[in-house]
N, CA, C and O atoms as a Maestro MAE file, in Angstrom:
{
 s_m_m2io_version
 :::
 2.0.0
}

f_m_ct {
 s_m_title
 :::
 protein
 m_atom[308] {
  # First column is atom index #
  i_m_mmod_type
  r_m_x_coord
  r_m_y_coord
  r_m_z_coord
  i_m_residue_number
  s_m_chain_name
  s_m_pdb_residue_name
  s_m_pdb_atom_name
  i_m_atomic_number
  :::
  1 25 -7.021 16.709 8.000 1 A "UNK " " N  " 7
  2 3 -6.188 17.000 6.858 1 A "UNK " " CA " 6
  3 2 -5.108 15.918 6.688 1 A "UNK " " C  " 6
  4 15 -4.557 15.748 5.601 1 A "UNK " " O  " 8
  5 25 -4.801 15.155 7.834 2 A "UNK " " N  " 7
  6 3 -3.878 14.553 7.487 2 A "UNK " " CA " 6
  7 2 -4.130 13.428 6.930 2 A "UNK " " C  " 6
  8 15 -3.163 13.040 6.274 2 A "UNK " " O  " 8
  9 25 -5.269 12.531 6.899 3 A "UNK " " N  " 7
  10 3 -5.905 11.520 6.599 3 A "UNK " " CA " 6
  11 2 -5.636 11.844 4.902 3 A "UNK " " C  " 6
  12 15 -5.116 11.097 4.073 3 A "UNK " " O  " 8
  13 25 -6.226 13.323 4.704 4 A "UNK " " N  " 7
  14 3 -6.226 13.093 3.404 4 A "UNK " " CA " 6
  15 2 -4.973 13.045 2.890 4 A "UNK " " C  " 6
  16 15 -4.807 12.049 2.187 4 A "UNK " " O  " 8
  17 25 -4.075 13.721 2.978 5 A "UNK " " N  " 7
  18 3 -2.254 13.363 2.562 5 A "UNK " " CA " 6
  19 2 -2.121 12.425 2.726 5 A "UNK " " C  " 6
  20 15 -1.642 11.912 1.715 5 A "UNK " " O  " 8
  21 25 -2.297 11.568 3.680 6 A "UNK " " N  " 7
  22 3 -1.777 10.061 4.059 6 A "UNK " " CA " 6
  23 2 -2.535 9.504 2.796 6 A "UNK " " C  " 6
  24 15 -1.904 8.965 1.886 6 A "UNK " " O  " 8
  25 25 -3.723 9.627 2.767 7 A "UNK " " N  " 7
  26 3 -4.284 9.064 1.357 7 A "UNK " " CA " 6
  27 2 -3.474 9.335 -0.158 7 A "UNK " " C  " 6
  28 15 -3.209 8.500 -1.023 7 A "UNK " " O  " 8
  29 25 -3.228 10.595 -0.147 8 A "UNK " " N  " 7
  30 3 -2.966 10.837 -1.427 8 A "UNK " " CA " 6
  31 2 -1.188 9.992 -1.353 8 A "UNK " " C  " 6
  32 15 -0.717 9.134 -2.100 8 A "UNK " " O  " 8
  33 25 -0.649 10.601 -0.287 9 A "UNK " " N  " 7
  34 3 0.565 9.714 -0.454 9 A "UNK " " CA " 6
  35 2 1.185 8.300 -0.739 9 A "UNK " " C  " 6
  36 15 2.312 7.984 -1.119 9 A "UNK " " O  " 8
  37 25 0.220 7.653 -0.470 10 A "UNK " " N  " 7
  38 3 -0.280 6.332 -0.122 10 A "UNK " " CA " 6
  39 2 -0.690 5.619 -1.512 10 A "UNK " " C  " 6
  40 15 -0.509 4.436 -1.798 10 A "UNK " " O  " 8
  41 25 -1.104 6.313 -2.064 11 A "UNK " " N  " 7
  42 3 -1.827 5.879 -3.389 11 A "UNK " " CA " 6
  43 2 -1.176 6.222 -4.459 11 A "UNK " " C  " 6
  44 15 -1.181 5.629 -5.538 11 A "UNK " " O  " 8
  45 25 -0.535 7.306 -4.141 12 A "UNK " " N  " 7
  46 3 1.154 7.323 -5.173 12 A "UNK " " CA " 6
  47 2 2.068 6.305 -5.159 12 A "UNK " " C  " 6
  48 15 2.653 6.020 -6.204 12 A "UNK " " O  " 8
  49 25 2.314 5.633 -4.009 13 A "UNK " " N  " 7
  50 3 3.189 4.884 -3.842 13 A "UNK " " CA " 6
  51 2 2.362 3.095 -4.045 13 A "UNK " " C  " 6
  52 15 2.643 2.238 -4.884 13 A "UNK " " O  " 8
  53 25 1.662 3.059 -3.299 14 A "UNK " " N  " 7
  54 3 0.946 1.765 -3.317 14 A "UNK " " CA " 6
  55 2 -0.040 1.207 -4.488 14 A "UNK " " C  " 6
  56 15 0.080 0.146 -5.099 14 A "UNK " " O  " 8
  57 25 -1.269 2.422 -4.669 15 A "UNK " " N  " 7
  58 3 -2.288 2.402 -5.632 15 A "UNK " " CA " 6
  59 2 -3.287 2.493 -4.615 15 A "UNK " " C  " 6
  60 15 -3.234 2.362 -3.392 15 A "UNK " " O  " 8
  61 25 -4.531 2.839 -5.691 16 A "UNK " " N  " 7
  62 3 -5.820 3.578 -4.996 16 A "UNK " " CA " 6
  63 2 -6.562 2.291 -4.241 16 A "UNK " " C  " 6
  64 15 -7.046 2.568 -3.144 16 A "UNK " " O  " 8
  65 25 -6.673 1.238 -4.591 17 A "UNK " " N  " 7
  66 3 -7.523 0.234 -4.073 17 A "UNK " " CA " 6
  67 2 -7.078 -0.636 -3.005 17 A "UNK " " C  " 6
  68 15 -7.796 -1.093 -2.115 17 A "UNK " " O  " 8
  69 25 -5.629 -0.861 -3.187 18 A "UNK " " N  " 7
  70 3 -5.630 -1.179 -1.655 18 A "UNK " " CA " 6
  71 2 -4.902 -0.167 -0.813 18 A "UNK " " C  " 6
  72 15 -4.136 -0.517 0.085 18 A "UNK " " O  " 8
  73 25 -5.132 1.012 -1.092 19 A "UNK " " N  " 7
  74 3 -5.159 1.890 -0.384 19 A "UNK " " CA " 6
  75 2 -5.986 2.373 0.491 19 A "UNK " " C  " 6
  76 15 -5.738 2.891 1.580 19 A "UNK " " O  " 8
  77 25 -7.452 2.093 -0.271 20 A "UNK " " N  " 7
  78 3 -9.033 2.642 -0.009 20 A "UNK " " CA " 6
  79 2 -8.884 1.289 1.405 20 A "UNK " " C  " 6
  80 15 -9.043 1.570 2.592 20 A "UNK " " O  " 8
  81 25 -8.581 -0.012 0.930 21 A "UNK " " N  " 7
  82 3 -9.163 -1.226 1.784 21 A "UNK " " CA " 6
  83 2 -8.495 -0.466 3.623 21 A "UNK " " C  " 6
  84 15 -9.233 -0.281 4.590 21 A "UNK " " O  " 8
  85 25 -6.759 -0.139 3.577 22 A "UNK " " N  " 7
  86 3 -6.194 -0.113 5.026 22 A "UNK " " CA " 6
  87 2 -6.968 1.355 5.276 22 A "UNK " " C  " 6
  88 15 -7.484 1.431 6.391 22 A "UNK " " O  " 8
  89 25 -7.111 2.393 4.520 23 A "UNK " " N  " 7
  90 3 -7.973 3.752 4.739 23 A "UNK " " CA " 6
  91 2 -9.026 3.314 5.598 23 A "UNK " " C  " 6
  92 15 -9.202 3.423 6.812 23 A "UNK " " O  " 8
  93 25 -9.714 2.768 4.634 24 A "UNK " " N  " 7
  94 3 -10.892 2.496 5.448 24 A "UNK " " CA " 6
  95 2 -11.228 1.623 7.005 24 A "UNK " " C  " 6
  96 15 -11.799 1.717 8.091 24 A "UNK " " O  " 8
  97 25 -10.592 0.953 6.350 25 A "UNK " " N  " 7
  98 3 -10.028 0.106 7.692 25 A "UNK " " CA " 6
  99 2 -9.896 1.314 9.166 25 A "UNK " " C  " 6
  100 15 -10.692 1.778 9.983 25 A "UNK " " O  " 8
  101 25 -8.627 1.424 8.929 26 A "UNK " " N  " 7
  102 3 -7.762 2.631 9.758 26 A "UNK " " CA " 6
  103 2 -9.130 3.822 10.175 26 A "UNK " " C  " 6
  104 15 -9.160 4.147 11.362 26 A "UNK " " O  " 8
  105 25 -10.028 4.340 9.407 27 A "UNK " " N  " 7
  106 3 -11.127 5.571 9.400 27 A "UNK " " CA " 6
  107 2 -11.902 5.305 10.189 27 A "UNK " " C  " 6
  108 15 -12.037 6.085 11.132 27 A "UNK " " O  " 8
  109 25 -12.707 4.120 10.122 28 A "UNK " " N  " 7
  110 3 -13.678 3.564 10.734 28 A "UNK " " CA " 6
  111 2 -12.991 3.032 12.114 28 A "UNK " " C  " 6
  112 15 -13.763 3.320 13.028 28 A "UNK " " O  " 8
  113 25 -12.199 2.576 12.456 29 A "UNK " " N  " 7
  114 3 -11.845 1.806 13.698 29 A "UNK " " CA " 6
  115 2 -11.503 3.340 14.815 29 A "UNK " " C  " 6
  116 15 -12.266 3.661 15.726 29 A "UNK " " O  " 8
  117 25 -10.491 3.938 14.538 30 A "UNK " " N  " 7
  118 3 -10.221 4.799 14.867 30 A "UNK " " CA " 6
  119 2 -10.787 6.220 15.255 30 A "UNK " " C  " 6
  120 15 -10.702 6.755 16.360 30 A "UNK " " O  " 8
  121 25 -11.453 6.777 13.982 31 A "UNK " " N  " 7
  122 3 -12.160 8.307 14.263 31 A "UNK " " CA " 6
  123 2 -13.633 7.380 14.186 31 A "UNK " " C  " 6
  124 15 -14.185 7.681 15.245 31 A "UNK " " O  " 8
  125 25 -14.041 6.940 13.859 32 A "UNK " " N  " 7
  126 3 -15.849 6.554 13.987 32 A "UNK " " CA " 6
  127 2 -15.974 5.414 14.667 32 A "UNK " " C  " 6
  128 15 -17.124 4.988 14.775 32 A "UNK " " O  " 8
  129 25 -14.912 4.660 15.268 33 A "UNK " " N  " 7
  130 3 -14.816 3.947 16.256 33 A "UNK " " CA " 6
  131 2 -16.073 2.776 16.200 33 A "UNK " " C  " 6
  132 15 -16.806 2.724 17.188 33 A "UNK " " O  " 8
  133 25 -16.220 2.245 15.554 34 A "UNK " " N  " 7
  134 3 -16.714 0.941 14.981 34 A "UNK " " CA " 6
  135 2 -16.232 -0.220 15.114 34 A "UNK " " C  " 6
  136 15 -15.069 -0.450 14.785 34 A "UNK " " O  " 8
  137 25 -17.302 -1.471 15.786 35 A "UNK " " N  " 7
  138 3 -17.053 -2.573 16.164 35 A "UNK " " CA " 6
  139 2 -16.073 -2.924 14.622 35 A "UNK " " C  " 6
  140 15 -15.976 -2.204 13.627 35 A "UNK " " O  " 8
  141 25 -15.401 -4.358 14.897 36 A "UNK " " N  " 7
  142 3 -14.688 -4.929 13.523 36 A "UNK " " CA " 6
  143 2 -15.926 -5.539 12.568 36 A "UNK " " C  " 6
  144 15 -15.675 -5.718 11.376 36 A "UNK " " O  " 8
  145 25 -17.014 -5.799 12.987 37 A "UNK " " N  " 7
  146 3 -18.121 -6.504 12.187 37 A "UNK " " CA " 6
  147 2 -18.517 -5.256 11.288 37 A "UNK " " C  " 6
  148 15 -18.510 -5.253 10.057 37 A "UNK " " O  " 8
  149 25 -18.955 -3.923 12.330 38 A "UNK " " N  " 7
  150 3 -19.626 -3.000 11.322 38 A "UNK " " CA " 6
  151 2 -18.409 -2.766 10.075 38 A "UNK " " C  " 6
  152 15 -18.560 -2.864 8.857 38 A "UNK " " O  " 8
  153 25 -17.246 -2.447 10.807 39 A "UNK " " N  " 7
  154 3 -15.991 -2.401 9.846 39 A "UNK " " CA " 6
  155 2 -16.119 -3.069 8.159 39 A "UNK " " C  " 6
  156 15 -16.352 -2.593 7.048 39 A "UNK " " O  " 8
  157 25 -15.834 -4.359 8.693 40 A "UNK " " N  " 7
  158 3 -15.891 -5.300 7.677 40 A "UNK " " CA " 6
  159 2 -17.029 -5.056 6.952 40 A "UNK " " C  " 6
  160 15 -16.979 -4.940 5.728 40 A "UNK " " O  " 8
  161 25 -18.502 -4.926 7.850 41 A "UNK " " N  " 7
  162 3 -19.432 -4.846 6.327 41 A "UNK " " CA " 6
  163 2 -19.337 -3.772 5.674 41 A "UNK " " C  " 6
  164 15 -19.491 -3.642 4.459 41 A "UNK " " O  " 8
  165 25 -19.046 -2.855 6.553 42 A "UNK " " N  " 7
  166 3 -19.115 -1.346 5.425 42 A "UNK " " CA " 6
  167 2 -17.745 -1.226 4.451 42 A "UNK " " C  " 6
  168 15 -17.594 -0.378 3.571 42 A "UNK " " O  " 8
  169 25 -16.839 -2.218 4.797 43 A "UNK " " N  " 7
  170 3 -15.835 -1.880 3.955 43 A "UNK " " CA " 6
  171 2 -16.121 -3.246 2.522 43 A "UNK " " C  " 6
  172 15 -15.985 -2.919 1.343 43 A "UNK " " O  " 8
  173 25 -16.345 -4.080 2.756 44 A "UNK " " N  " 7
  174 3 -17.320 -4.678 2.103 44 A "UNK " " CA " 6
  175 2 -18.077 -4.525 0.602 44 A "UNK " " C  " 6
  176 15 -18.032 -4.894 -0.572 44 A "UNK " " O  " 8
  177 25 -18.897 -3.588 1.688 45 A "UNK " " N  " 7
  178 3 -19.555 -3.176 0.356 45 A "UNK " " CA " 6
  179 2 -19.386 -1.316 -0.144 45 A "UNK " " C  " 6
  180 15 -20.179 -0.596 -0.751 45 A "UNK " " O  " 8
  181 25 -18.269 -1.081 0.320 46 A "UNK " " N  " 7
  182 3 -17.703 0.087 -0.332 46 A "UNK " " CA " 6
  183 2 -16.912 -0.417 -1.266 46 A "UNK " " C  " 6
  184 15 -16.869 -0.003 -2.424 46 A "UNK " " O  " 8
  185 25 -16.368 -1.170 -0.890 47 A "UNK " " N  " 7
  186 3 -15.188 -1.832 -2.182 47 A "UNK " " CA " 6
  187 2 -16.117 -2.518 -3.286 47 A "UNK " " C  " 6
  188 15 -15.795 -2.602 -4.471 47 A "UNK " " O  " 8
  189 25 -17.475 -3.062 -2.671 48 A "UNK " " N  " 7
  190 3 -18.407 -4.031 -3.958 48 A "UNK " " CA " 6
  191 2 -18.714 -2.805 -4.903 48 A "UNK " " C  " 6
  192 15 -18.348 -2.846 -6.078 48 A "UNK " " O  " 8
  193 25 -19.245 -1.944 -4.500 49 A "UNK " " N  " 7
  194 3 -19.651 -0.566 -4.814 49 A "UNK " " CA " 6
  195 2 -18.707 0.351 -5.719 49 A "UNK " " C  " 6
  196 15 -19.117 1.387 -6.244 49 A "UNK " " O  " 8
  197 25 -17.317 -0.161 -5.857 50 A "UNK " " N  " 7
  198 3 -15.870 1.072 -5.980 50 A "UNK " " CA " 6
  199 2 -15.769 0.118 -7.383 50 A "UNK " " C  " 6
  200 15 -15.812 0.518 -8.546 50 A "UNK " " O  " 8
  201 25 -15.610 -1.373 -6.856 51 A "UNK " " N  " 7
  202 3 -14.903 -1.946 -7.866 51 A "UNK " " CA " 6
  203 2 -16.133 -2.122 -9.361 51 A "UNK " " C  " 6
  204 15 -15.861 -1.897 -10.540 51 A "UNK " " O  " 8
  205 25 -17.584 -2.623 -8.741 52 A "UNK " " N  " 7
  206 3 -18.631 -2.487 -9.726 52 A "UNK " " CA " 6
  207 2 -18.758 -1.167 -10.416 52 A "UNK " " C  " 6
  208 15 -19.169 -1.439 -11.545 52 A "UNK " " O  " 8
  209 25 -18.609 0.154 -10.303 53 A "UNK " " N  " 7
  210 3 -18.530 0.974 -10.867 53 A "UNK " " CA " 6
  211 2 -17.221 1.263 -11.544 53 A "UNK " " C  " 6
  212 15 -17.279 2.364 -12.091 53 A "UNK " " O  " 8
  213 25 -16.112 0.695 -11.697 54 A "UNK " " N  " 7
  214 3 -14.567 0.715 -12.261 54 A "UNK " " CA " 6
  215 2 -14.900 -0.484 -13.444 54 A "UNK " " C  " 6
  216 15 -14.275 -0.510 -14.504 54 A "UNK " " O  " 8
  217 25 -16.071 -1.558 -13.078 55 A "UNK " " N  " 7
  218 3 -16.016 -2.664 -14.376 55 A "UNK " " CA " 6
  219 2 -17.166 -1.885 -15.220 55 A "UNK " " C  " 6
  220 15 -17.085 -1.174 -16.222 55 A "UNK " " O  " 8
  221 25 -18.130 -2.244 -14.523 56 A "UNK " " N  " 7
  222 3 -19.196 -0.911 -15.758 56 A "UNK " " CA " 6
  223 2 -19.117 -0.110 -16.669 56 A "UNK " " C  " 6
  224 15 -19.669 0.044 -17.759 56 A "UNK " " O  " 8
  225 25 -17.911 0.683 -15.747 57 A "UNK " " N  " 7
  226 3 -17.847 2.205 -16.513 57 A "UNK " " CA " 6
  227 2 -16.548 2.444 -17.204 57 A "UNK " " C  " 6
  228 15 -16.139 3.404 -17.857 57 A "UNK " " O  " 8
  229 25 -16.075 1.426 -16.913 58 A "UNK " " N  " 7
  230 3 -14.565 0.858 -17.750 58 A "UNK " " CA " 6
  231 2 -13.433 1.852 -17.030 58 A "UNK " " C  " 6
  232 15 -12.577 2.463 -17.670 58 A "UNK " " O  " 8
  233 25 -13.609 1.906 -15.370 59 A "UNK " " N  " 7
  234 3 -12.050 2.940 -15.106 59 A "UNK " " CA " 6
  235 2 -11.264 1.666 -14.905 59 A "UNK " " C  " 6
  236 15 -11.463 0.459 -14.770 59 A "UNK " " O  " 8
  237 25 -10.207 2.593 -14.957 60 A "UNK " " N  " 7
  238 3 -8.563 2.369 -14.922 60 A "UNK " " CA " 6
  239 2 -8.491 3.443 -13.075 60 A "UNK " " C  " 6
  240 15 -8.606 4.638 -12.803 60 A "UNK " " O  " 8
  241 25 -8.278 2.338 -12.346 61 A "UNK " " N  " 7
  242 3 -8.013 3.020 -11.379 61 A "UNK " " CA " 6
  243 2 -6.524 3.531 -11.296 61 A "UNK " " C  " 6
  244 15 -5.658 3.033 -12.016 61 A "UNK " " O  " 8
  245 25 -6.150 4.909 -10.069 62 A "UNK " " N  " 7
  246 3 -4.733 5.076 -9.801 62 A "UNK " " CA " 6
  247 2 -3.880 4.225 -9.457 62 A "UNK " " C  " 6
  248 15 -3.966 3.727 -8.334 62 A "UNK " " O  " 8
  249 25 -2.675 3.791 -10.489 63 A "UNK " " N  " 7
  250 3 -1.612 2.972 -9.679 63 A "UNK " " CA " 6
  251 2 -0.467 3.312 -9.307 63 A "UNK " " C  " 6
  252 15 0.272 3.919 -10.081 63 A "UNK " " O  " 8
  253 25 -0.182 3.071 -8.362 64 A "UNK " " N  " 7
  254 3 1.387 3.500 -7.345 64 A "UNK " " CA " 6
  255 2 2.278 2.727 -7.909 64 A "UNK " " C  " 6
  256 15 2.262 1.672 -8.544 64 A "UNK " " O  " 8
  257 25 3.255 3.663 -7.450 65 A "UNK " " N  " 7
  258 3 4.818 2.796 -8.304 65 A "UNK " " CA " 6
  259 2 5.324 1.567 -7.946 65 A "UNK " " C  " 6
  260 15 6.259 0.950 -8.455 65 A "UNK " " O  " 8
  261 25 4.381 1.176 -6.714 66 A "UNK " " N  " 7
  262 3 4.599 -0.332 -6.488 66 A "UNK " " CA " 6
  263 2 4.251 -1.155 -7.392 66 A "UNK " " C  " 6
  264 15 4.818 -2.203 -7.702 66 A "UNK " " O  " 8
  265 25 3.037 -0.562 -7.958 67 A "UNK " " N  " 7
  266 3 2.291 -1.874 -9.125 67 A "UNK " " CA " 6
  267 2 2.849 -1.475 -10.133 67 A "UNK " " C  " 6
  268 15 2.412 -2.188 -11.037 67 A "UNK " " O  " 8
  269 25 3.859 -0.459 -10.719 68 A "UNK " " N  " 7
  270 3 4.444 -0.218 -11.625 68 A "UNK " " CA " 6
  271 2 5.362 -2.086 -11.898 68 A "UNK " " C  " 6
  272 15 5.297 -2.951 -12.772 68 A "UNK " " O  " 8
  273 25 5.979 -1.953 -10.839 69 A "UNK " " N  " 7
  274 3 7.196 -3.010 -10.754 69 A "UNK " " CA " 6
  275 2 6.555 -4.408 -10.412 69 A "UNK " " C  " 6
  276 15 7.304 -5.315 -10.050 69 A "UNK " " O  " 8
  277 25 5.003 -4.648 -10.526 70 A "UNK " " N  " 7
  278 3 4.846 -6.331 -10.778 70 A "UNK " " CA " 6
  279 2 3.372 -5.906 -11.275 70 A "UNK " " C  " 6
  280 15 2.597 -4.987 -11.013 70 A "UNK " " O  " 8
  281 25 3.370 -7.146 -12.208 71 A "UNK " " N  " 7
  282 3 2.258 -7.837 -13.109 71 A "UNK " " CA " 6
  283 2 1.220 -7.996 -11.814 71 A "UNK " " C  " 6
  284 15 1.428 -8.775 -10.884 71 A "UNK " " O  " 8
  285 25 -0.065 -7.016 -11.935 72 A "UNK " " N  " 7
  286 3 -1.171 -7.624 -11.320 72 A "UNK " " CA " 6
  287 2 -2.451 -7.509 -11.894 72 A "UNK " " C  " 6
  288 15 -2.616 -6.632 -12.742 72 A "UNK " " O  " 8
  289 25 -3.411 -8.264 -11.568 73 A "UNK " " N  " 7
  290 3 -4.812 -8.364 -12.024 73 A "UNK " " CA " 6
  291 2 -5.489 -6.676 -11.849 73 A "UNK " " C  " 6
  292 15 -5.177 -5.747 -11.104 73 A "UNK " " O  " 8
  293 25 -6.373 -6.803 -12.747 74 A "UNK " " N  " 7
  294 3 -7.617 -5.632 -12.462 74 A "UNK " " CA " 6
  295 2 -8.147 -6.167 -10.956 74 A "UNK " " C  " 6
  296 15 -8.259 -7.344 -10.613 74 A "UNK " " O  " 8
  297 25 -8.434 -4.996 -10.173 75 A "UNK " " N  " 7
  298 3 -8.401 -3.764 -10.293 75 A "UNK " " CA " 6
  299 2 -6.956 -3.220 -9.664 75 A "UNK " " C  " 6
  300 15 -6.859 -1.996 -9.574 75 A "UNK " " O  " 8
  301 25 -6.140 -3.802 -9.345 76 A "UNK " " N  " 7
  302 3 -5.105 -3.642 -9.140 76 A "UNK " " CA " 6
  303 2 -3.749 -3.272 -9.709 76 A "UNK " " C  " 6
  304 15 -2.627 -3.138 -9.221 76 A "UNK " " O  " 8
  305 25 -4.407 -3.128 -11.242 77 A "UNK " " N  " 7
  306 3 -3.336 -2.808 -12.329 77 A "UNK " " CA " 6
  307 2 -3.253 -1.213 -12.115 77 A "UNK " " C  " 6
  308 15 -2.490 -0.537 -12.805 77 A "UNK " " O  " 8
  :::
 }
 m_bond[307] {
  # First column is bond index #
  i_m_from
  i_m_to
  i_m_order
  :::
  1 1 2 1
  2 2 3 1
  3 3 4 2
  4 3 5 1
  5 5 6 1
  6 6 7 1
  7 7 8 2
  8 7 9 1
  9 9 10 1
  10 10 11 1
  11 11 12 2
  12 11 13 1
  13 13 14 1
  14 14 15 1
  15 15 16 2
  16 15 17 1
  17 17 18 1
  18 18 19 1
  19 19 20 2
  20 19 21 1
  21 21 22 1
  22 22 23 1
  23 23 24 2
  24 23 25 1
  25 25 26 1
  26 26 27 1
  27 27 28 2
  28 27 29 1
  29 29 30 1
  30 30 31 1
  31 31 32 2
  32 31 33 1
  33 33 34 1
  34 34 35 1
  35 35 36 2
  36 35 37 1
  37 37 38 1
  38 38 39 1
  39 39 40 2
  40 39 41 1
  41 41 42 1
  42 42 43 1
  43 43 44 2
  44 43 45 1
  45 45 46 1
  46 46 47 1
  47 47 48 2
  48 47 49 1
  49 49 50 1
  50 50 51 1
  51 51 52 2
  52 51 53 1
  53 53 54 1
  54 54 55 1
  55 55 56 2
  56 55 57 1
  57 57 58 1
  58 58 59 1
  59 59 60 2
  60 59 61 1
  61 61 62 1
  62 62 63 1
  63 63 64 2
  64 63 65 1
  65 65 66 1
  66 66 67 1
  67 67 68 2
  68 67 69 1
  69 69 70 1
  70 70 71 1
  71 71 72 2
  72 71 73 1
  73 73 74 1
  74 74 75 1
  75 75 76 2
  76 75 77 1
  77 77 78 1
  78 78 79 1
  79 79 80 2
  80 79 81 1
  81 81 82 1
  82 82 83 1
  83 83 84 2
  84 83 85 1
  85 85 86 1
  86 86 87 1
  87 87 88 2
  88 87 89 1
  89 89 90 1
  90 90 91 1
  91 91 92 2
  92 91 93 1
  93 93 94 1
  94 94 95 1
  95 95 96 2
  96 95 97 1
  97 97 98 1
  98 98 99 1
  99 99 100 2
  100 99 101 1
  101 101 102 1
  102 102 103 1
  103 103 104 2
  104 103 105 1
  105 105 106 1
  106 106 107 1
  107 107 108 2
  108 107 109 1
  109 109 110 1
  110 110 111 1
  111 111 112 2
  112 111 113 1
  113 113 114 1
  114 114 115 1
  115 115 116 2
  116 115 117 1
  117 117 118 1
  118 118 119 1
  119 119 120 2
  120 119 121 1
  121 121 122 1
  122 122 123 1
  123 123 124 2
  124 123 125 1
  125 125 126 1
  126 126 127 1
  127 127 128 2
  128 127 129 1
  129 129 130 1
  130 130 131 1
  131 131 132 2
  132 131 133 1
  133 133 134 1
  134 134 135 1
  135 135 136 2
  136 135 137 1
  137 137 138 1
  138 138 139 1
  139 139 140 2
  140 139 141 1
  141 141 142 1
  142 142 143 1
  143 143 144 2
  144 143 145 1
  145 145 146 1
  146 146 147 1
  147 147 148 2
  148 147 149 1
  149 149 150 1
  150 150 151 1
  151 151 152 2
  152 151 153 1
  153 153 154 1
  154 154 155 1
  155 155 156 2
  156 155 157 1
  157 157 158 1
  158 158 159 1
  159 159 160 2
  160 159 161 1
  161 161 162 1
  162 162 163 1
  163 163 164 2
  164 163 165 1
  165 165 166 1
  166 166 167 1
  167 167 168 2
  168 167 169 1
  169 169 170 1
  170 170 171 1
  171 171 172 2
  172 171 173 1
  173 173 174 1
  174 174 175 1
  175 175 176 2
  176 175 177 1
  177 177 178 1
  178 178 179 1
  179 179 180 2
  180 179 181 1
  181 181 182 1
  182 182 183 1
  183 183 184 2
  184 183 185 1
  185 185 186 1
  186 186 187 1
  187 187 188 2
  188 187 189 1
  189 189 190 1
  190 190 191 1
  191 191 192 2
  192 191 193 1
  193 193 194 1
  194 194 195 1
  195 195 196 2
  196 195 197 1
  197 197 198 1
  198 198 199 1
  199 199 200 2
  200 199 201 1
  201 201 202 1
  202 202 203 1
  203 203 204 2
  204 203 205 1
  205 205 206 1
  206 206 207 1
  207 207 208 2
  208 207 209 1
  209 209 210 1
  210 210 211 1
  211 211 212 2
  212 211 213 1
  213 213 214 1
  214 214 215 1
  215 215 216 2
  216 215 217 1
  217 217 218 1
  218 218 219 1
  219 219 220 2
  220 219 221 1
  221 221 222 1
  222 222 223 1
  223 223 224 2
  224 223 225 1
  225 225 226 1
  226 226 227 1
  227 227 228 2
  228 227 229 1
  229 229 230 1
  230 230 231 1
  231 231 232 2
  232 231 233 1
  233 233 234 1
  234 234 235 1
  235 235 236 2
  236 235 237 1
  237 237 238 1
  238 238 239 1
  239 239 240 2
  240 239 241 1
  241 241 242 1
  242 242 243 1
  243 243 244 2
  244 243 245 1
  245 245 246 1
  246 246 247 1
  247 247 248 2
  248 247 249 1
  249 249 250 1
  250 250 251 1
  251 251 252 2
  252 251 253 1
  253 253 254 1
  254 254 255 1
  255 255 256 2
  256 255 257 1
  257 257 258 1
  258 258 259 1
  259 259 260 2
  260 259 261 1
  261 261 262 1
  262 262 263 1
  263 263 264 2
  264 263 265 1
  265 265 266 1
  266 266 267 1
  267 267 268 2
  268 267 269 1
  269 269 270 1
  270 270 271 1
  271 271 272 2
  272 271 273 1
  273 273 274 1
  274 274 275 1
  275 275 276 2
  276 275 277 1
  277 277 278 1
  278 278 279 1
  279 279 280 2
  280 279 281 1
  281 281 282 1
  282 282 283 1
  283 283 284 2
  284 283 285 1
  285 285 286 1
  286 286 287 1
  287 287 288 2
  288 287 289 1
  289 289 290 1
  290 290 291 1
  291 291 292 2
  292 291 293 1
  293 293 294 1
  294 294 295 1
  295 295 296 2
  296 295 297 1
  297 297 298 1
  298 298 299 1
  299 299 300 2
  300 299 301 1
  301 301 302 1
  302 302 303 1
  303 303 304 2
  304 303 305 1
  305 305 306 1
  306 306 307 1
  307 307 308 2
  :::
 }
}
């Protein structure tokens, strides 16, 4: 349960995408305990996977009040 608050909190404040990148990060190393290689590829291509379906399908991902206060690129807006 707490993973998921830390998520939701996290993504209020920061935004959803590089939120998903240290999540995942943090998920896999920790509770599924995965070399840094498997890490990296699966995070990889979860993000190839997150961000190709956000250009396709035209989302607007969640942004935290950090990206409120500076100019950034998709998908980071």
């Amino acid at each position: 349960m707490a993973w998921v608050i830390a998520l939701s909190a996290l993504t209020a404040i920061v935004g959803l995408v590089l939120v998903i990148v240290v999540f995942f990060i943090a998920f896999l190393r920790r509770v599924a305990d995965k070399s840094w290689r498997s890490t990296i590829t699966m995070l990889a291509c979860a993000i190839a996977a997150m961000l190709s379906m956000g250009k396709f399908l035209n989302l607007d991902f969640p942004s935290g009040v950090l990206q409120s206060h500076f100019e950034l690129p998709w998908p980071f807006c």
